[in-house]
N, C-alpha and C positions, 0 to 999 in steps of 0.2 A: 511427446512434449518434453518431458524431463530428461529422454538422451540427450536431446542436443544441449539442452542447458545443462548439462554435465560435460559433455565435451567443452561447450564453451569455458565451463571452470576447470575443467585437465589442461587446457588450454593458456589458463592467466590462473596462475595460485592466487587466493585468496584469502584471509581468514575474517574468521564473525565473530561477534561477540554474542553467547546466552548471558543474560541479566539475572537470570536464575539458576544457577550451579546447582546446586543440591538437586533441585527437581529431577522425580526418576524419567520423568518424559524428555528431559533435556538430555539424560547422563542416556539414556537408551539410543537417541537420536547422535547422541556425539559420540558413542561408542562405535556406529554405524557407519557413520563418515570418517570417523579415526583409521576405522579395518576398510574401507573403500578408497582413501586416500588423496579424494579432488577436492578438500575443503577443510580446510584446518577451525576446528572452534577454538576459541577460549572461555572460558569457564570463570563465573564472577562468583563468587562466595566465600567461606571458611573454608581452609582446606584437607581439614578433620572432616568437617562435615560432607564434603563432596566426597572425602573419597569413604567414607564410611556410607553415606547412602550408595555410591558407586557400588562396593561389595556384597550391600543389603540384595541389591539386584543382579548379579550378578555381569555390570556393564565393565566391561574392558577399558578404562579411559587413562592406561598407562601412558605418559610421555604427553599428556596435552596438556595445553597451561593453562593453569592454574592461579588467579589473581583476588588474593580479598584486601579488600578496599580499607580494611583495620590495618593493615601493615604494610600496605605498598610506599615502597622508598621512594618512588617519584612523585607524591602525594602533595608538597609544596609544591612543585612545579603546576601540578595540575591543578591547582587552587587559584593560584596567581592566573592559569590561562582560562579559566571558568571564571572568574572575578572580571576579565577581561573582556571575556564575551558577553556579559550580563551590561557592560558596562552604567556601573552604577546603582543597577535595579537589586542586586546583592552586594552585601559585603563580605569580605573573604572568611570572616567566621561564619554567615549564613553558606557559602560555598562548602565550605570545609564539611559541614553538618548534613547538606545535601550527598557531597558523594561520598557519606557513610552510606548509603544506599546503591542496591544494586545498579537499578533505571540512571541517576547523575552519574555513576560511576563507568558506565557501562558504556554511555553515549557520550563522555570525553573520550573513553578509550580512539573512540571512531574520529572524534574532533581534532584530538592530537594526533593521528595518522596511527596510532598503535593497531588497529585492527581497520577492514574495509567495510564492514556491515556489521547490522546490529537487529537480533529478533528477540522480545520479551514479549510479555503477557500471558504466561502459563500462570503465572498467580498475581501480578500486577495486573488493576483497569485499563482500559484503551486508554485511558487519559493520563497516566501515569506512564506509560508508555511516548504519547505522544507529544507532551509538553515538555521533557528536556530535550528532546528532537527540537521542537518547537522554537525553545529557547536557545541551543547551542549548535546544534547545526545548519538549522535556519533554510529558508529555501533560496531556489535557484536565483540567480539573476534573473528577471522577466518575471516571475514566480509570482504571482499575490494571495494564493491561498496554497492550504495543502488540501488536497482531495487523496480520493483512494478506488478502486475498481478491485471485480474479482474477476478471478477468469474461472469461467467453468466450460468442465471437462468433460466426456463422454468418447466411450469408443465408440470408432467408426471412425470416418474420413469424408462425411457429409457436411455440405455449409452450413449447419447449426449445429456439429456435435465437435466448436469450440467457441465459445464466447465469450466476449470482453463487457463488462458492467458497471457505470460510475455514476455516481456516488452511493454506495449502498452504508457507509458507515462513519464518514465524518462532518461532511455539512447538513444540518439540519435543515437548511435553506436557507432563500439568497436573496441578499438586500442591499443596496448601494450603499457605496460606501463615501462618505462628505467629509469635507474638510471644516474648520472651528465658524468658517462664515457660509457653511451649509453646501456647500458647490461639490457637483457629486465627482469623485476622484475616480473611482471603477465601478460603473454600474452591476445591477445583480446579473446581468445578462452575458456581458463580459464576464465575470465572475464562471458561470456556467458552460459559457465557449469555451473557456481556459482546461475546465474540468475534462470537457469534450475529450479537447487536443490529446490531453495528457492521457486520456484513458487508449485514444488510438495509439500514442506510442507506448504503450505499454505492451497494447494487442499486438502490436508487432514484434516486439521482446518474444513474445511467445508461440509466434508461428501465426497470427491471423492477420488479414490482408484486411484491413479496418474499413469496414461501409459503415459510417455512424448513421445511424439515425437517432433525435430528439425525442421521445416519448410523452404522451399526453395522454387525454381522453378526447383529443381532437385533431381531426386529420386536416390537414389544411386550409384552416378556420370553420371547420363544420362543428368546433363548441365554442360557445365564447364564457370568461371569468376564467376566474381561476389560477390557475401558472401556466393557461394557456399565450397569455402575451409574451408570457417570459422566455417560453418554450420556443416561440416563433423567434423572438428579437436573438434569444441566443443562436439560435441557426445561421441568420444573418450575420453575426457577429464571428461565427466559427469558421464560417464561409469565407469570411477576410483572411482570417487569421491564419487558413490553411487552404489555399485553392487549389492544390494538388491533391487535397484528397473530397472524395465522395465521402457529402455529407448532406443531410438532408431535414426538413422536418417540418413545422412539429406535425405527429404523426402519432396512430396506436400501432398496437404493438401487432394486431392481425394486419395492418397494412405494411408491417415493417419486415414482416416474413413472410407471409405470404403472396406470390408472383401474381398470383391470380386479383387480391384482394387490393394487392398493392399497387398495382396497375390503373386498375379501377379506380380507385380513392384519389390516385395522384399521379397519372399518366403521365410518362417519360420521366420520371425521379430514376438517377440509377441507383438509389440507394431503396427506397422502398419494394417490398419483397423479398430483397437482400439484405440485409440488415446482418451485420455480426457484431456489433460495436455499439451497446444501449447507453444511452445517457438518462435518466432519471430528474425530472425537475426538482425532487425533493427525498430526502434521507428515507421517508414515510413510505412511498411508493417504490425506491428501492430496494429497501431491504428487504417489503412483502413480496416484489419481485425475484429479486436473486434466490429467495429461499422458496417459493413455490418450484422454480427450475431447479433448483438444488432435490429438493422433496418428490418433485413429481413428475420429473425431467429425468430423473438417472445420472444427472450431473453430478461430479466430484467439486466444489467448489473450494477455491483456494483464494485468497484472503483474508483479510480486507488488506490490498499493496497500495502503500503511500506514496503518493503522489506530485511531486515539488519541492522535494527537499533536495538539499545538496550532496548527501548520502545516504543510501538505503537502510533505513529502518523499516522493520515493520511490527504489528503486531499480532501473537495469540490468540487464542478464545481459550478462554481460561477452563473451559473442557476437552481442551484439546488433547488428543492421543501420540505417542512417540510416532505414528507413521506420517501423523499433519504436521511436526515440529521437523520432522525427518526434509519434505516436503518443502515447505516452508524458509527451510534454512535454503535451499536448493535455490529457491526463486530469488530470496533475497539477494543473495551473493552473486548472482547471476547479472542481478541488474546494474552492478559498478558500473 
């Protein structure tokens, strides 16, 4: 997986932004891409402090740039164009005082075209992470949420040993959305198709040929309550939204991989049995998900990759090791 998404960046230069300079998992990770040469970082910090934790470890990060947000000369500029994209909701002193910090600083770099990707959260929250994304790069056109999926990994070359997974870390769950005289604008069902979609195109980013199936504890109305309505109306829903591809549902997850069980439960689906592409009704069931496969699967799992934005961010787990950030930076940059 990671060859060809390297080829693809030997291919189109790049560069990323860490929001965390100093950090030794960051300067390890951009020391490694510096001497490998398919992905230029930039480094957001003091630049005493970076290159002095650099030496503590002995990371090579000669000749990479280096940017702290206390003495950057283009600092008015990017005030004025952060004030702008806020419009309104900040004033240029609340701007200014924002990207004294890595995360605001980091994610104009990306805004004003100064870099093409951005990965924090080695000591920032996810949520620190994902609201100046939120706020300033904002999502796509068609976009109405951000979601996120992981992809996990295992060797081999078998139809389960690569999988795509969404939402396991930003929507808690899903609820229509109404306008001031109550009329629903994008239902939670829509809401959830959309996640779908995005989670297939991501699976294809990375080598897997996307069968979604819906996830439930109900296979084709055989439970009722629950998020099983929601689970169904999104299928329908995702089924519009994308008729070219196999998509299926709502279903569990033994009928969703299993040929034998999936037949059974839901004869002639071509997605049940096959399944590589999980959707999750809710944050809760996700995340217990991705991480029993991760734990007891032999899965290498990589994310959580953001989903609808207009530039790739993503973010850490704030225990993360120099070979995940290594990793990580790889996928982000990839996705331009």
């Amino acid at each position: 997986m990671f060859t060809k998404l390297i080829e693809v960046l030997k291919a189109n230069p790049r560069k990323i932004v860490f929001t965390e300079g100093p950090d030794a998992r960051i300067l390890e990770a951009s020391a490694r891409l510096k001497q490998e040469g398919f992905l230029t970082p930039i480094l957001v910090g003091n630049a005493d402090a970076v290159h002095a934790a650099a030496a503590a470890g002995g990371f090579d990060i000669e000749g990479l740039e280096i940017i702290d947000p206390a003495n950057y000369p283009g600092m008015d500029e990017m005030v004025d164009k952060m004030a702008a994209l806020r419009k309104g909701k900040m004033s240029p002193e609340d701007c200014r005082a924002a990207l004294a910090k890595g995360n605001y600083f980091g994610t104009m770099l990306v805004a004003m075209g100064k870099a093409d990707a951005l990965l924090g959260g080695a000591t920032y929250s996810t949520a620190d992470t994902v609201r100046p994304a939120l706020q300033l790069i904002k999502t796509r056109p068609g976009a109405h949420l951000v979601s996120s999926c992981f992809i996990l990994d295992r060797p081999g070359d078998g139809p389960l040993d690569r999988l795509a997974m969404g939402d396991c870390a930003i929507n808690i769950s899903y609820e229509d959305s109404v306008d001031k005289e109550g009329n629903v604008t994008i239902s939670a069902a829509q809401k959830l198709a959309e996640v779908a979609i995005e989670t297939a195109k991501s699976a294809v980013s990375f080598g897997i040929d996307p069968k979604v199936a819906f996830l439930s504890f109900s296979t084709k109305g055989s439970g009722k309550g629950a998020t099983v309505p929601l689970s169904a109306a999104a299928t329908k829903e995702a089924q519009k939204l994308a008729p070219e591809l196999p998509i299926d549902g709502e279903m569990q997850f033994d009928a969703a991989v299993s040929p034998t069980v999936g037949q059974l439960k839901f004869p002639g689906s071509k997605v049940a049995g096959y399944a590589n592409t999980f959707v999750f009704p809710n944050i809760e069931s996700g995340n217990i998900g991705y991480k029993i496969a991760q734990r007891l699967g032999g899965y290498e799992a990589y994310g959580p990759i953001l989903q609808g934005l207009n530039a790739p961010i993503n973010d850490l787990s704030r225990g993360c090791n120099a070979e995940e950030v290594y990793k990580m930076a790889i996928i982000t940059a990839a996705l331009v």
